[in-house]
C-alpha positions in Angstrom: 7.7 -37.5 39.5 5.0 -38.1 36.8 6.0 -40.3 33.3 4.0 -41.1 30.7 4.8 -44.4 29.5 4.9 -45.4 25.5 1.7 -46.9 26.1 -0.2 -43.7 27.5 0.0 -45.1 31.0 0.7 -42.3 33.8 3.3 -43.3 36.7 3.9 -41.8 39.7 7.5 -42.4 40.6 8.7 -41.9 44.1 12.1 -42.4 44.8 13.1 -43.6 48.7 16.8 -44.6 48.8 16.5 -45.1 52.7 15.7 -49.0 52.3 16.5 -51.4 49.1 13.0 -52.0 48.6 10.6 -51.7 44.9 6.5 -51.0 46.0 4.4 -50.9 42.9 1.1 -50.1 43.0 -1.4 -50.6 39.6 -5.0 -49.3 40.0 -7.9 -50.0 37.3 -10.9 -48.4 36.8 -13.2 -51.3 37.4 -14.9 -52.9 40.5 -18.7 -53.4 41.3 -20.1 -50.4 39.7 -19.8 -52.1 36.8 -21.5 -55.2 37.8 -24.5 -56.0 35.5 -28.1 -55.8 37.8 -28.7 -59.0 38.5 -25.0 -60.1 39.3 -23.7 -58.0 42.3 -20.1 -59.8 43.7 -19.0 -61.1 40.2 -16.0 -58.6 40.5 -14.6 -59.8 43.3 -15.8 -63.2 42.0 -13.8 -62.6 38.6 -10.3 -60.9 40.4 -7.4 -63.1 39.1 -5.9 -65.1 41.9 -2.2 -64.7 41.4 0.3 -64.9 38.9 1.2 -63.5 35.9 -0.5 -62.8 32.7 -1.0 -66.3 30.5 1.7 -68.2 33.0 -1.0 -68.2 36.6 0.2 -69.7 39.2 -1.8 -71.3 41.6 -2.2 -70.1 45.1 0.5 -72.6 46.6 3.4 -72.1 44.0 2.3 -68.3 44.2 2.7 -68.2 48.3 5.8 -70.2 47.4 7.7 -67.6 45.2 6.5 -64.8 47.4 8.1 -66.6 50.6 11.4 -67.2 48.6 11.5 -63.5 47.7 10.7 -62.5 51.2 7.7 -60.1 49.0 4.1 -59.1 49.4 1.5 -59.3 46.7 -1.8 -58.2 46.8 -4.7 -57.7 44.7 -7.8 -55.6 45.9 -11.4 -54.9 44.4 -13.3 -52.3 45.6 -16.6 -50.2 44.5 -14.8 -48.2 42.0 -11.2 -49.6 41.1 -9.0 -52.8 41.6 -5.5 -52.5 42.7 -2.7 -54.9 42.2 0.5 -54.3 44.4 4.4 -56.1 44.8 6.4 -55.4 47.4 9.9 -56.6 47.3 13.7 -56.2 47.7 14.9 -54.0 44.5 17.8 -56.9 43.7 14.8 -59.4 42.9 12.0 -56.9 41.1 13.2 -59.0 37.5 12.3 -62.3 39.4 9.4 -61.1 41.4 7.3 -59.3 38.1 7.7 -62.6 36.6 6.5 -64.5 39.4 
């Protein structure tokens, strides 16, 4: 199913009531394409390293709340996009989008 959020973002909801669990998946536009000449790997140098927006975390509190949750984060640069995924149980997806 495709929703257009308030914002103009496009979501792709897929609904799988087999197991009780909440995947979501962001992708950017961004990645090393757009790396100035001069300064090839400051992408992946510049990728935030966990947490949420103005609240980071740093990598052992993050590893810490992701082990509590039993979840999976993730965040991925590549040549043409960055990706930022959660995986979780669906009774924790309030905690875990805070974490």
């Amino acid at each position: 199913m495709r929703v257009v959020l308030a914002n103009g973002v496009i979501a792709y909801v897929a609904p799988d009531r087999m197991l009780p669990l909440v995947n979501v998946q962001v992708l950017l536009r961004g990645g090393a394409y757009l790396e100035p000449k001069g300064k090839e790997g400051f992408a992946e140098l510049a990728a935030p390293s966990g947490g949420p927006v103005g609240r980071p975390l740093d990598a052992a509190h993050l590893d810490e709340e992701l082990d509590f949750l039993a979840a999976q984060g993730l965040t991925d640069i590549g040549s043409v996009r960055r990706s930022v995924s959660l995986n979780l149980l669906s009774k924790d997806i309030d905690h875990g989008w805070r974490s």
